[in-house]
PLY file of the C-alpha trace (Angstrom):
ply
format ascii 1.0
element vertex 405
property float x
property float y
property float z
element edge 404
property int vertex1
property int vertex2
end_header
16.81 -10.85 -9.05
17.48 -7.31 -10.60
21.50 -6.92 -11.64
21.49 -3.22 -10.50
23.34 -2.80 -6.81
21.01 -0.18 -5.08
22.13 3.12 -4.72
20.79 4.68 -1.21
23.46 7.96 -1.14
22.91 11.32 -2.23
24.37 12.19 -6.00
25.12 15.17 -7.85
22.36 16.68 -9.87
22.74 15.52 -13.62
23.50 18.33 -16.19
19.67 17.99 -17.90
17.91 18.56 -14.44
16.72 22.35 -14.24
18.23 23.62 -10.84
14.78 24.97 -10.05
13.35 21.45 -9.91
15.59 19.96 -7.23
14.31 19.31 -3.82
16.21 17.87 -0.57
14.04 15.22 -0.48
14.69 11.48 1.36
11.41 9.74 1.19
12.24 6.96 3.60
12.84 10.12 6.42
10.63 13.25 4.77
11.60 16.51 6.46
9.47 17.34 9.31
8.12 13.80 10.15
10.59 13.65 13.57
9.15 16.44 15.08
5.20 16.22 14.29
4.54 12.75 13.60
2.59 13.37 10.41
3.76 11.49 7.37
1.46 13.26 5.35
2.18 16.51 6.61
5.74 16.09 6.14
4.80 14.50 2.28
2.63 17.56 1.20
5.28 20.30 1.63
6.18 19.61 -2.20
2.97 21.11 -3.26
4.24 24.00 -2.34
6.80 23.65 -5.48
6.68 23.01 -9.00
4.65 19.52 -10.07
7.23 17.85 -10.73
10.75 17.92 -8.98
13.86 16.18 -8.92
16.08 14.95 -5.63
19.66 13.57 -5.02
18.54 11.19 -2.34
18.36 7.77 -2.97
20.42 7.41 -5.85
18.75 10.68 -7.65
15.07 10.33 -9.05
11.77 12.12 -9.99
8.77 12.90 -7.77
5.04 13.71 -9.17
3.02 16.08 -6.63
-0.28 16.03 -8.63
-2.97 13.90 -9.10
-2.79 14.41 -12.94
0.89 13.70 -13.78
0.40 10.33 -11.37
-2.42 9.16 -13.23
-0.73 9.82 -16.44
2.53 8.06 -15.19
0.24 4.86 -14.38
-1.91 4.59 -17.47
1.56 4.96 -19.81
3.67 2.13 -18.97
4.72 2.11 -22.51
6.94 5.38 -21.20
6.93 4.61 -17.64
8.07 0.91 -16.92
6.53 -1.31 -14.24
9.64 -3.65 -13.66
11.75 -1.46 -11.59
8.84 -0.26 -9.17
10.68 0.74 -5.43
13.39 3.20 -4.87
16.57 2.90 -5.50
16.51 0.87 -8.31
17.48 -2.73 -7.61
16.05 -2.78 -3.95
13.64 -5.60 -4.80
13.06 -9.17 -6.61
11.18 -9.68 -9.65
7.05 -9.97 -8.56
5.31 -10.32 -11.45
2.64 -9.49 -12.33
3.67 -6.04 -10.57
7.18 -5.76 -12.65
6.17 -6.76 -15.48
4.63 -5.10 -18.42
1.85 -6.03 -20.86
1.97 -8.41 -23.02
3.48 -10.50 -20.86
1.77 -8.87 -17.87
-1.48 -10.55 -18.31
-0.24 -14.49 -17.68
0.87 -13.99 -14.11
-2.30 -11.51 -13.41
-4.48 -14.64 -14.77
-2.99 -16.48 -12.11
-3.76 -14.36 -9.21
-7.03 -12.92 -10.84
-9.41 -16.01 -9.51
-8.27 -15.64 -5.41
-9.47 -12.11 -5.80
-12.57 -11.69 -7.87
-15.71 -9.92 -7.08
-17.47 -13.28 -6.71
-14.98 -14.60 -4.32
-14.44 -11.94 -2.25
-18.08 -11.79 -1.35
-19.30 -15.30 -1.12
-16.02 -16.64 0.01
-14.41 -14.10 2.14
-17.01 -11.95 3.45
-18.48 -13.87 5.65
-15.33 -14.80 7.17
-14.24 -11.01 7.11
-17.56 -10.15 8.82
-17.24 -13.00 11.50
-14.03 -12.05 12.67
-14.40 -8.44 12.90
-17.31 -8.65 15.12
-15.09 -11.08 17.28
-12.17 -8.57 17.51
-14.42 -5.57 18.43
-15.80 -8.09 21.18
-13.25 -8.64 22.72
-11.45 -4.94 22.23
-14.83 -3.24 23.51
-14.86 -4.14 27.43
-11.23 -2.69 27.85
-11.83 0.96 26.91
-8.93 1.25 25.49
-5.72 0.47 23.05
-2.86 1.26 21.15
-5.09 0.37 17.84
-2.34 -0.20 15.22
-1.18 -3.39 16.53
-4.07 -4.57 18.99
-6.40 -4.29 16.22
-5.43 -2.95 12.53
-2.73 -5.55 12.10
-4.57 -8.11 13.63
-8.08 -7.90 11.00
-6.12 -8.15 7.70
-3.64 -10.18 8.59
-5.12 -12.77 9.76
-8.02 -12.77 6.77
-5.15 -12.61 4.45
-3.13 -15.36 6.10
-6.84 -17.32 5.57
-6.64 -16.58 1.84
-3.15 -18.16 1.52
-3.46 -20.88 4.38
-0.26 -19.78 6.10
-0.42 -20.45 9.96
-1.74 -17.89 11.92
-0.32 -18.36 14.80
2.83 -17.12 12.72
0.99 -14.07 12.58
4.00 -11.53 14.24
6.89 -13.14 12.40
5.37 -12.76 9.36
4.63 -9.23 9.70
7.94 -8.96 10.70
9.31 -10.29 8.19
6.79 -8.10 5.62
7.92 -4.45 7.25
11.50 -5.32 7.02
11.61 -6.55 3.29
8.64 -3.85 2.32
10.21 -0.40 4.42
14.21 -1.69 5.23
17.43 -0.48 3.69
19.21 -2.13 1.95
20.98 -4.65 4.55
17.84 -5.02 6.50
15.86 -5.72 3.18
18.18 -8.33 2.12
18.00 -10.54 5.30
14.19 -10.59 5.58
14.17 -11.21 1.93
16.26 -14.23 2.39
13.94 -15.64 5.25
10.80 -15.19 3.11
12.15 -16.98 -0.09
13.17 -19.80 1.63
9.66 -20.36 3.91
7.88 -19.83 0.52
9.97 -21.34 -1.62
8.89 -24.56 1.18
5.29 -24.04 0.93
5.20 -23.94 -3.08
7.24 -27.52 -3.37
4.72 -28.85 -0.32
1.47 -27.33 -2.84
2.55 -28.15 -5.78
0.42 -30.76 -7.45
-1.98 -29.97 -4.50
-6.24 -29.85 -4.99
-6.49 -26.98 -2.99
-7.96 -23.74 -4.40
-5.76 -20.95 -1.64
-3.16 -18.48 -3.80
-0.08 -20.24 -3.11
-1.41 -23.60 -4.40
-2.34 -21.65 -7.54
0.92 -20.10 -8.04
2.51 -23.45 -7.24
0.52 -24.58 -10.00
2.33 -21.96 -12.35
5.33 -24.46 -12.63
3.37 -26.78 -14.59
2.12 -24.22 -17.39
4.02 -24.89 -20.49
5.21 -20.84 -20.24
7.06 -21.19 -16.72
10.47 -20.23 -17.56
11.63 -20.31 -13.98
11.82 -20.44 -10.29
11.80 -16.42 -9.80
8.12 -16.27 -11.32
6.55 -18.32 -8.76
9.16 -16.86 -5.71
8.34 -13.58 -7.32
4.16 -13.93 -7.20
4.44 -15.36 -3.72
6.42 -12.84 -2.37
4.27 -10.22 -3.98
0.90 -11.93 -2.05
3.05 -12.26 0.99
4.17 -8.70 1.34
1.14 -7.33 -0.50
-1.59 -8.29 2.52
0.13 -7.55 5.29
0.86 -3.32 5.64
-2.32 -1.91 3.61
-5.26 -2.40 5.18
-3.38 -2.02 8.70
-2.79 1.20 7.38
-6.12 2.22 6.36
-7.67 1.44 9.06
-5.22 2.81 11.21
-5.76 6.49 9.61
-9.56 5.77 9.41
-10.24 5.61 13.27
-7.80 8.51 13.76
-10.24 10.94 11.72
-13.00 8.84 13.66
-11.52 10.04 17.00
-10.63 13.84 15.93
-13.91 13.82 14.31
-16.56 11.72 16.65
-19.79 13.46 14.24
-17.78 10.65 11.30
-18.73 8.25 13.42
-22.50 8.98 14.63
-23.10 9.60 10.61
-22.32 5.78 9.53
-23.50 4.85 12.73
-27.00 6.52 11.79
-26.44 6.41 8.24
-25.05 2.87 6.89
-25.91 3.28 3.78
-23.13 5.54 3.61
-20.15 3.37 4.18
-19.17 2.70 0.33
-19.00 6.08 -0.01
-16.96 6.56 3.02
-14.57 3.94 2.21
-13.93 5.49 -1.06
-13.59 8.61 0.95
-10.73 7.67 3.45
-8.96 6.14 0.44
-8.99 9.11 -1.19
-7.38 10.66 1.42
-4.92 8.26 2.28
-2.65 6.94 -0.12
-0.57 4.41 0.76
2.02 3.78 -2.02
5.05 5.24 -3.16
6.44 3.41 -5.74
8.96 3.67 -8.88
8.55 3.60 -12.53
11.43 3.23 -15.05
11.88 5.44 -17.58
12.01 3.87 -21.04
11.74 6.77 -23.50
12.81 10.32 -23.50
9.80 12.41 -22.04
9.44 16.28 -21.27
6.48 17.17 -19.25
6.02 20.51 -16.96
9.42 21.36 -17.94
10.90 17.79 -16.44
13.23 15.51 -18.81
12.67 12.62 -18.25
15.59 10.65 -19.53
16.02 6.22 -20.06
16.94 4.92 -17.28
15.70 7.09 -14.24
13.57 6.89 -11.67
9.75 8.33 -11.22
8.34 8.39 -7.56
4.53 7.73 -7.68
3.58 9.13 -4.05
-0.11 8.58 -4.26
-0.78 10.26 -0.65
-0.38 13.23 -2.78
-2.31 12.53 -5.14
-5.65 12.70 -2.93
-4.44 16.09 -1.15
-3.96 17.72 -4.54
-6.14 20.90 -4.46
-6.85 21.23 -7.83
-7.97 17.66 -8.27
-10.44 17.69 -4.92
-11.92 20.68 -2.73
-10.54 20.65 0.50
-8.42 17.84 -0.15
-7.51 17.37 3.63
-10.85 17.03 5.04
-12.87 13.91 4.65
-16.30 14.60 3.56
-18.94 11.53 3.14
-20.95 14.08 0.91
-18.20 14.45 -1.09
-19.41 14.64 -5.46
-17.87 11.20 -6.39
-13.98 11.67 -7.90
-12.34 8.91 -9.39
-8.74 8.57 -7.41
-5.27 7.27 -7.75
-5.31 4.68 -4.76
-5.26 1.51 -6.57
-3.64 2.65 -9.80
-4.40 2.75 -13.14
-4.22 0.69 -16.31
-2.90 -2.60 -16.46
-1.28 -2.29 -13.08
-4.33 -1.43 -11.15
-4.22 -2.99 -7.64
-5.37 -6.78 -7.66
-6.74 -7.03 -4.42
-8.90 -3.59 -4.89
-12.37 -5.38 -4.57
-10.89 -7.13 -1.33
-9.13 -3.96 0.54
-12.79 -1.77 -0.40
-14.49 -5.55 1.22
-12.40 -5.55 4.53
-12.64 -1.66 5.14
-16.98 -1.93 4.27
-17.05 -4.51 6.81
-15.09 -2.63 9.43
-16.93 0.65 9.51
-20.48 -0.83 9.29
-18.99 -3.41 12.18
-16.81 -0.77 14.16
-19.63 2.33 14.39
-22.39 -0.40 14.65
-20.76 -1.93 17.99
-18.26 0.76 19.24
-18.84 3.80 21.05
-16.82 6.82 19.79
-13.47 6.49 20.41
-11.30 9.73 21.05
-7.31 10.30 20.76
-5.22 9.44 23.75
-4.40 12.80 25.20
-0.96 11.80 26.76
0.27 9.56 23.54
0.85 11.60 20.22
-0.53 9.22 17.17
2.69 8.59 15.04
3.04 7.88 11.53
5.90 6.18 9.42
7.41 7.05 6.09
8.87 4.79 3.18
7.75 2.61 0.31
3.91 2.06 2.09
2.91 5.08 4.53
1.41 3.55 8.11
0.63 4.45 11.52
3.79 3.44 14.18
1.27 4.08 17.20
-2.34 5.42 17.60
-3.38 4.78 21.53
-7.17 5.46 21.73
-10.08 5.65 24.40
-13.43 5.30 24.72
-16.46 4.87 27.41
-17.34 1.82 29.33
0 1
1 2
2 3
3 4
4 5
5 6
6 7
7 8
8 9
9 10
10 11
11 12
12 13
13 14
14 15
15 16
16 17
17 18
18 19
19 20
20 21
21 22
22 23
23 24
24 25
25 26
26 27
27 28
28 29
29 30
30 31
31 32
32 33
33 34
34 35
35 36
36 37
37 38
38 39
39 40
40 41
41 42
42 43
43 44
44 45
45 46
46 47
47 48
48 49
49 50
50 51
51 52
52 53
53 54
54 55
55 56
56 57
57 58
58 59
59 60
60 61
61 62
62 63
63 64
64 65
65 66
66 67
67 68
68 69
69 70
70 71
71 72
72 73
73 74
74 75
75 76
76 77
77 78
78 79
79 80
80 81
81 82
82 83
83 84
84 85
85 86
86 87
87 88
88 89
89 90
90 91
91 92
92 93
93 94
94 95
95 96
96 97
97 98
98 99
99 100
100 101
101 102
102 103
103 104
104 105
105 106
106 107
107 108
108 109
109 110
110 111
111 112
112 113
113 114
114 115
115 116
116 117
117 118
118 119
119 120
120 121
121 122
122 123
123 124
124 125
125 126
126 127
127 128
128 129
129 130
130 131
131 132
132 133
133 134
134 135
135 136
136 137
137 138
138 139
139 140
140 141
141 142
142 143
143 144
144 145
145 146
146 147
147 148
148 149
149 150
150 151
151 152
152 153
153 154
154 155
155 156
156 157
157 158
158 159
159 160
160 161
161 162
162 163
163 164
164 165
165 166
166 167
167 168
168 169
169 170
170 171
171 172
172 173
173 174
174 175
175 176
176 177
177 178
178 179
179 180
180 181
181 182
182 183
183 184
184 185
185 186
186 187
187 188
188 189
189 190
190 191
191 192
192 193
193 194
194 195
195 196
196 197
197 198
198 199
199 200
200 201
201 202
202 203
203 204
204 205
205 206
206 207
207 208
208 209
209 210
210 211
211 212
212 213
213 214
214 215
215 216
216 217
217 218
218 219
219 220
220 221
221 222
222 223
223 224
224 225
225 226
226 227
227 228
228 229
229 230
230 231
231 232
232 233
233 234
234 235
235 236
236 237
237 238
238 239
239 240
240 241
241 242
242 243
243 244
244 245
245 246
246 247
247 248
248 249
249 250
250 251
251 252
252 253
253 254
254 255
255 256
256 257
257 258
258 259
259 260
260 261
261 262
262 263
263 264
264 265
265 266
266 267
267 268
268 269
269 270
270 271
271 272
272 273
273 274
274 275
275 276
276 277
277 278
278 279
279 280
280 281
281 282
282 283
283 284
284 285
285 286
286 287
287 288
288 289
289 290
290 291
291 292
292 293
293 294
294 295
295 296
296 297
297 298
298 299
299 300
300 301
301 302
302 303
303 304
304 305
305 306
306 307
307 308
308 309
309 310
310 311
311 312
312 313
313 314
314 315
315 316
316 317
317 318
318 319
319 320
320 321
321 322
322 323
323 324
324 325
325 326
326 327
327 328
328 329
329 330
330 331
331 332
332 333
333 334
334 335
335 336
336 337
337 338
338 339
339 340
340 341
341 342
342 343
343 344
344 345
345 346
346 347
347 348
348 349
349 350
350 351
351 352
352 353
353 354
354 355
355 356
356 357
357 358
358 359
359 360
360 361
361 362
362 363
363 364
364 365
365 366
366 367
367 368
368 369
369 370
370 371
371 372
372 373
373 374
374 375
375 376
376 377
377 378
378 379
379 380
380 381
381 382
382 383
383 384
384 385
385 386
386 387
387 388
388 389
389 390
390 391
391 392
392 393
393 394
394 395
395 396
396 397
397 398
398 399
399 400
400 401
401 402
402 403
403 404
């Protein structure tokens, strides 16, 4: 458990911060997001600044507005420190792998690495993806319509990640209660969802450990047996990473996918008629959506686009602005399936990169070959406004859709 008490309030702008740079910025309530809804909207009115600002909110940190200076930020962790990764500082446990650095980064990846490999995912999991995706759409077809967040986006991942772990489904809601709080709370909130989760895992790890079976949570129970474990808050710390981890993302992806599917129904007849499209289309709407916005800790005095970056503060890595950075893509807001192939920020970059990449790009293939394969076009409720939510992970609150019987 981090030592530092996190700071939530607004603070005075330190003397090496030019005035130019500072922005009113609170990213758990971005300006504009009340009265439109849009999260990235409200997100992409600091690329109308300099690259790199500074606000008092939230204890006082650094934001990066372009797709450069947050790839830069990920590949240097030497600079750029991985073990204070949310805003404020302090708000979270110790999860390695994700807060720790290289060298020691690599034991607790080598852990995790097997449950996600490309191997795994497709032999293993797809299948299983694939039959329960066709089930959903089943039985969501015949009704015509839904409020698609949680009759459908939270119910696909979830459930396949609960699967990977072999936590009870039927715990399904609680969990993802639990998840939201702990991943998107303040502080008070935070700390009482964070209690129930350590103690349910903390359950499940002393019932798997010494267990045969081959699920994440048995392997990470199996971490207190390697002659490195130095203690309890490695394996808490990798569970509660796995836990929170599978629950919000691909809920959110989806959820913005079949928006732009229902402003945009000629998206759907293309991988409807097209299939062979769909990689390129998931790589596409993850592009366009980034999800994270996460911390780094400075470690070394930095100066970059007339930013100092000083030890000790806080970097914001929003990457849903790093995929509607204009100089990095054309058109950055429009999603284009013919789009000349651009590497992006989604997943990260260097040793931090994303470990369940190869099963978020699995789960969203599936989907869109499933969803435009077996579903009509869908179209936007006219009387419900789609709403979207701000915060550590970006995500849909509500997206009611329609389509014909």
């Amino acid at each position: 458990m981090s030592d530092i008490v996190p700071n939530y309030a607004t603070v005075e702008v330190p003397p090496h911060v030019d005035p130019a740079l500072v922005v009113d910025f609170d990213y758990f309530n971005p300006p504009g997001l009340s009265e439109h809804g849009d999260v990235y909207r409200a997100w992409r009115t600091l690329q109308d600044g300099p690259d790199i600002v500074w606000t008092p909110r939230n204890g006082g940190h650094w934001i990066l507005t372009r797709a450069e200076d947050i790839k830069w930020v990920q590949e240097n962790y030497e600079i750029f420190s991985h073990e204070e990764f949310q805003i404020p500082r302090g708000a979270l446990l110790v999860m390695p792998p994700i807060t720790v650095d290289p060298p020691h980064h690599s034991r607790y990846r080598a852990v995790m690495n097997p449950s996600f490999s490309k191997s795994r995912v497709t032999n293993v999991y797809e299948p299983k993806i694939r039959a329960l995706t066709v089930d959903l759409i089943k039985q969501l077809k015949p009704r015509g319509a839904c409020e698609f967040v949680h009759d459908f986006a939270y119910v696909m991942p979830v459930a396949i990640f609960l699967g990977i772990v072999d936590l009870p489904l039927d715990r399904r809601e609680e969990f993802l209660t639990w998840g939201r709080g702990f991943a998107t709370g303040r502080e008070d909130e935070r700390l009482g969802f964070q209690k129930k989760i350590l103690e349910y895992l903390g359950s499940v790890l002393d019932e798997r450990q010494g267990g045969e079976g081959d699920d994440l949570l048995t392997r990470i129970a199996g971490w207190r047996s390697n002659p490195r474990y130095q203690s309890e808050q490695e394996t808490l710390g990798m569970a509660i990473l796995a836990f929170v981890g599978g629950l919000d993302t691909v809920a959110a992806q989806l959820s913005f996918a079949v928006a732009e599917l229902a402003r945009r129904p000629e998206l759907h007849a293309r991988l409807r008629d097209e299939p062979e499209l769909v990689p390129s289309a998931v790589e596409e709407f993850l592009r366009r959506h980034g999800l994270s916005s996460t911390g780094r800790l400075v470690k070394t005095r930095t100066e970059r686009k007339g930013a100092c970056f000083l030890p000790e503060e806080m970097v914001m890595v929003p990457i849903g602005l790093s995929g509607m950075d204009d100089r990095a893509y054309s058109n950055p807001l429009t999603i284009d399936f013919d789009r000349v192939p651009a590497p992006h920020n989604t997943f990260g970059n260097g040793p931090h990169k994303c470990v369940g990449a190869t099963l978020a790009r699995m789960e969203l293939q599936v989907f869109f070959e499933e969803w435009t394969q077996r579903m009509p076009p869908v179209r936007l409720d006219p009387a419900r406004r789609p709403t979207s939510h701000a915060g550590p992970i970006l995500g849909m609150a509500e997206l009611n859709i329609t389509w014909d019987l």
